[in-house]
C-alpha positions as CSV (number, residue, x, y, z in Angstrom):
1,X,67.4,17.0,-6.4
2,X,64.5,14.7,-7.6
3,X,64.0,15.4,-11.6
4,X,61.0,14.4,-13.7
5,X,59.0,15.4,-16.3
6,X,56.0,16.6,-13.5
7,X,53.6,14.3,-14.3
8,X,51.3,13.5,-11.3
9,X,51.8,10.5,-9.7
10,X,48.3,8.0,-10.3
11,X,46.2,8.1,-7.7
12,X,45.4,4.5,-5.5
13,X,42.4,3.4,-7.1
14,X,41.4,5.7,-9.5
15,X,42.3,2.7,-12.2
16,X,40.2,0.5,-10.4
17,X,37.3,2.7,-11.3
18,X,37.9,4.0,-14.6
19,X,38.2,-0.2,-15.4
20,X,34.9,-0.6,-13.5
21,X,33.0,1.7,-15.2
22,X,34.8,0.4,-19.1
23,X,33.9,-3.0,-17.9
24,X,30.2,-2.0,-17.0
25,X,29.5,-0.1,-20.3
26,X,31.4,-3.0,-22.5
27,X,28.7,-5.3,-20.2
28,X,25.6,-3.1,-21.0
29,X,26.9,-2.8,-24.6
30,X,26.4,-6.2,-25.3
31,X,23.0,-6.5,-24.1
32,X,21.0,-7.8,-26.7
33,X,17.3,-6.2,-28.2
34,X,15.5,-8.8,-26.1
35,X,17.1,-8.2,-23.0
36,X,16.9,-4.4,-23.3
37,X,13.2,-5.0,-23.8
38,X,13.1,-7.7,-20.4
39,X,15.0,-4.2,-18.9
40,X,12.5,-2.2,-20.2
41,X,9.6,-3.8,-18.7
42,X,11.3,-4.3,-15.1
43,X,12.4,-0.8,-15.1
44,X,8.5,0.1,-15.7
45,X,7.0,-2.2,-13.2
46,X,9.7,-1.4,-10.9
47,X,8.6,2.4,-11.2
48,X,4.8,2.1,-11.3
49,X,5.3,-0.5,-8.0
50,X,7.4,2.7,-6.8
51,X,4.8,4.7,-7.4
52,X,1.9,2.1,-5.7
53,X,4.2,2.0,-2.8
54,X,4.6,5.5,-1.5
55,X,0.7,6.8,-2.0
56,X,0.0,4.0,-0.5
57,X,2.6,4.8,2.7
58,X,0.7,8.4,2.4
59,X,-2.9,6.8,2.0
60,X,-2.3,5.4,5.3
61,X,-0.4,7.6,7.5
62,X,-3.9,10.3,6.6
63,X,-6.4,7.9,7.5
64,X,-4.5,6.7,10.6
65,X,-4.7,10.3,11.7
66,X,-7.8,10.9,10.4
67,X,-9.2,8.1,12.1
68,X,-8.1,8.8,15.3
69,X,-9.5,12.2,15.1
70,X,-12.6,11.3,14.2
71,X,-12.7,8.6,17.0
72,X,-11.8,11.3,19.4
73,X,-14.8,14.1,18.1
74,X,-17.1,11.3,17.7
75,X,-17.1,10.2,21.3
76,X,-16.9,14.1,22.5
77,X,-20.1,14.8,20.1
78,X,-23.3,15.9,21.7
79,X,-25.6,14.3,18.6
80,X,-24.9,12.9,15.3
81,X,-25.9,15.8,13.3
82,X,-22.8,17.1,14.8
83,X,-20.4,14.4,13.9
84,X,-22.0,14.5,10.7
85,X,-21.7,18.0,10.1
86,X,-17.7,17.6,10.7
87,X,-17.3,14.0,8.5
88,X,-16.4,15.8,5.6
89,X,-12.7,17.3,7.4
90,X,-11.8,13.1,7.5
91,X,-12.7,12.4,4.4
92,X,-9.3,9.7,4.2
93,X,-10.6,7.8,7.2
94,X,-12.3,4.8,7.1
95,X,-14.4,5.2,10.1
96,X,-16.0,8.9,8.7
97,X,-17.1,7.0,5.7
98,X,-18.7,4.4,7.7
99,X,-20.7,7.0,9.5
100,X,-22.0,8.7,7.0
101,X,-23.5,5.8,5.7
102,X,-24.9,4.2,8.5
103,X,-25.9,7.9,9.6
104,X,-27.6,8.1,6.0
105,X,-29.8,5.4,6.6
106,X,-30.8,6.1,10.4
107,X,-31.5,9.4,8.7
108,X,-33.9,8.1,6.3
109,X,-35.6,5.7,8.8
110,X,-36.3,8.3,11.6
111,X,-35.8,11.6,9.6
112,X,-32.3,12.5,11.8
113,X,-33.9,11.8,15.2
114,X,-35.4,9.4,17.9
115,X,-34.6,5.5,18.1
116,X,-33.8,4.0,14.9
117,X,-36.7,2.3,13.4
118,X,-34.9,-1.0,12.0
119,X,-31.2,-2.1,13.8
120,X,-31.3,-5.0,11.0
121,X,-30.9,-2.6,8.4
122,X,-28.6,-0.5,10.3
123,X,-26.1,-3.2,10.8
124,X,-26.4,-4.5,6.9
125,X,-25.3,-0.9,5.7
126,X,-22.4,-1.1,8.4
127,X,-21.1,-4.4,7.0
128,X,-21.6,-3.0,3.2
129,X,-19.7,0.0,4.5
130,X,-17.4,-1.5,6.1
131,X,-16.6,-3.6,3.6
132,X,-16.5,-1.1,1.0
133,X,-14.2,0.6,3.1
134,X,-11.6,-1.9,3.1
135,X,-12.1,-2.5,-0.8
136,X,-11.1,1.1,-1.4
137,X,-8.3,0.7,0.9
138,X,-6.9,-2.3,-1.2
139,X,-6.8,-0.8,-4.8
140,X,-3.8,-1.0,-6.4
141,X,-2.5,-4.3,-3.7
142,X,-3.0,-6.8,-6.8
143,X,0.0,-4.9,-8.9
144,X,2.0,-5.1,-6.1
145,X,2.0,-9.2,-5.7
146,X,1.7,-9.1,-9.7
147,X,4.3,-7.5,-9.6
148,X,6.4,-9.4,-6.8
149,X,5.8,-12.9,-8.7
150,X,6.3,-11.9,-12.0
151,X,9.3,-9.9,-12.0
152,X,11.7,-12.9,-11.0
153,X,9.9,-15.3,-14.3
154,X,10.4,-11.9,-16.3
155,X,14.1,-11.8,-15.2
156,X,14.2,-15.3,-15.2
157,X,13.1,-15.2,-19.5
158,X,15.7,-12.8,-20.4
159,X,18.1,-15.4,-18.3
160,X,16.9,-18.3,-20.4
161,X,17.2,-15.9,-23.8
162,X,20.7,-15.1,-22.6
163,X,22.1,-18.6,-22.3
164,X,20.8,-19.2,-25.6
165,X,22.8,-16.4,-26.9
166,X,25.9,-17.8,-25.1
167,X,25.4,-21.0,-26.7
168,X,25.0,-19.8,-30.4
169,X,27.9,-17.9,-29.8
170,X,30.0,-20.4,-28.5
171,X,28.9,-22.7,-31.5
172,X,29.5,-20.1,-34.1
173,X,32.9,-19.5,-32.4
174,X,33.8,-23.3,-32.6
175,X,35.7,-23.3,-28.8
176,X,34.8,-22.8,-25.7
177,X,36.5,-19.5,-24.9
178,X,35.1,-17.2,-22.1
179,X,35.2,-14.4,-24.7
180,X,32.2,-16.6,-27.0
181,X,30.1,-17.8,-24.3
182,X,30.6,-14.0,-21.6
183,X,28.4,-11.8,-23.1
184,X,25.4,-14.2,-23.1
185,X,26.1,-15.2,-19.7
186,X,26.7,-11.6,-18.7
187,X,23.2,-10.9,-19.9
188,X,21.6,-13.3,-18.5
189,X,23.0,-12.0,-14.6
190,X,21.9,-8.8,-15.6
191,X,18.6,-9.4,-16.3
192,X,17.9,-11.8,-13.2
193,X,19.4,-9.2,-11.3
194,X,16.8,-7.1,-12.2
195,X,14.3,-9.1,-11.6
196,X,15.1,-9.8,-7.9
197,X,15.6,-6.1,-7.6
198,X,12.1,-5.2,-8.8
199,X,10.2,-8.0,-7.1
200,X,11.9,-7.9,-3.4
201,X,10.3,-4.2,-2.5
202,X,7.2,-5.5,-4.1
203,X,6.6,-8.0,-2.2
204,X,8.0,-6.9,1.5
205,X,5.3,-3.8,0.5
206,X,3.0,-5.9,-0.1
207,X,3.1,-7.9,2.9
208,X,2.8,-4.7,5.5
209,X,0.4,-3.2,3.6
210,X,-1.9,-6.3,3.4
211,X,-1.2,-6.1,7.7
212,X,-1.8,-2.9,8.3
213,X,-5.3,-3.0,6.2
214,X,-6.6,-5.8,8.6
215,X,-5.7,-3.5,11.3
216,X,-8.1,-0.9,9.1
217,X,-10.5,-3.9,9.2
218,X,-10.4,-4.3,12.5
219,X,-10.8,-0.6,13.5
220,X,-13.8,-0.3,11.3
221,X,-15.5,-3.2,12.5
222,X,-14.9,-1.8,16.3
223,X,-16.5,1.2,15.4
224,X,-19.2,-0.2,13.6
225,X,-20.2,-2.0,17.0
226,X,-20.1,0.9,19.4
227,X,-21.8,2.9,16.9
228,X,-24.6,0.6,16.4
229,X,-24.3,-0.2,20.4
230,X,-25.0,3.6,21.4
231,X,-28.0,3.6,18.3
232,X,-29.2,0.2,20.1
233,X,-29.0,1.3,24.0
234,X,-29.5,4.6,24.4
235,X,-33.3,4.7,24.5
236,X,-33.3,2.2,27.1
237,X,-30.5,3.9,29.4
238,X,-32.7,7.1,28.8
239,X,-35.9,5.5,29.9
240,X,-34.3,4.3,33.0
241,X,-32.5,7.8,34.0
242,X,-36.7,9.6,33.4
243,X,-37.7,6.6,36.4
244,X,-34.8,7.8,38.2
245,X,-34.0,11.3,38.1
246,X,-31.4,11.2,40.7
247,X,-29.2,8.8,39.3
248,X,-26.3,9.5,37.2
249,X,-27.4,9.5,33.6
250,X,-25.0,7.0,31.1
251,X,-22.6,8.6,28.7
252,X,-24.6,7.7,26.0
253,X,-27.3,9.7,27.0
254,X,-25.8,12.8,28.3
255,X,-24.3,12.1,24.6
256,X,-27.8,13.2,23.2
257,X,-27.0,11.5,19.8
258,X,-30.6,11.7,19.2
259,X,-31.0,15.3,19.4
């Protein structure tokens, strides 16, 4: 019969962990002020790039759907007062905005119907748009690459600042034991740790978003040119389907985007 005084046996690597966690608070313990403040200001870009990040993932996924709603009433339409009379229910895309402007200014030139007056001006508001489209869609991208090339020099300061801590240690000390010079060097991992760790989503973010924008770009400008195409042709096609009243009248005009 197995006596004892009924202690429980350890259990496998539950030592292990309790060390792990006594090592890591010993480690964070001897973290000096100026490394807590390098912390400090990673842990607050890291957030706000956090932050940048996912509104701009929802900023996109709306005016992708947006967008491709609008495309889809736009070309079903039977004039532009009634695509503009539905712009305001895609107010996150980028081709809606587009619209109203250019529909703003064929509005003023020919009072909301018949050919526009002056294409020239037409097409300048649809590259103003356009581009002020795209502008909108990029605010906030120049915190992101701040952010994803100053993080690492910001880590890499508090590494610098750490070694120097390690070396006035070990000089106070007088030998070169690993218990003088391992709390600077500890420090200094930490903080380029951090750095890295704040920069890399930062900058991989960075890069897709600056990708899918051009695709924004690109959309935009497409739609610019069919919508100035349609303004542009229309009055000819209609001309040709009054000479010839049994041919099949163009989708622009049965459109009616003068009406």
């Amino acid at each position: 019969m197995q006596t004892g005084s009924g202690a429980a046996p350890p259990i496998p690597g539950a030592s292990g962990g309790t060390q792990s966690f006594k090592a890591l608070g010993e480690l964070f313990g001897h973290i000096g002020p100026i490394a807590i403040a390098v912390l400090v200001v990673l842990l607050c870009a890291s957030l706000y790039s956090w932050t940048v990040i996912l509104g701009k993932i929802g900023e996109f996924r709306r005016a992708t759907r947006e967008s491709r709603q609008f495309v889809r009433m736009f070309r079903k339409s039977t004039s532009l007062k009634e695509v503009a009379a539905h712009t305001g229910d895609y107010s996150n895309s980028p081709l809606a905005q587009v619209f109203e402007d250019i529909y703003e200014t064929y509005r003023r030139q020919t009072g909301g119907s018949g050919p526009p007056v002056n294409l020239a001006a037409l097409d300048r508001t649809a590259r103003t748009s356009a581009s002020e489209a795209v502008s909108q869609m990029e605010r906030r991208m120049t915190w992101l690459a701040t952010i994803a090339s100053a993080s690492p020099f910001v880590g890499l300061f508090g590494t610098v600042m750490g070694i120097v801590d390690a070396f006035q240690e070990l000089t106070m000390a007088g030998t070169a034991t690993l218990r003088a010079v391992g709390p600077g060097v500890s420090e200094a991992l930490i903080t380029t740790a951090a750095g890295l760790f704040v920069a890399v989503p930062a900058l991989v973010a960075y890069n897709q978003f600056t990708a899918r924008i051009k695709v924004f770009a690109s959309a935009t400008d497409d739609f610019c040119r069919e919508l100035l195409n349609s303004l542009d042709e229309i009055p000819t096609r209609a001309a040709q389907a009054q000479r010839s009243p049994g041919t099949e009248i163009p989708r622009e005009v049965e459109r009616g985007v003068y009406k």
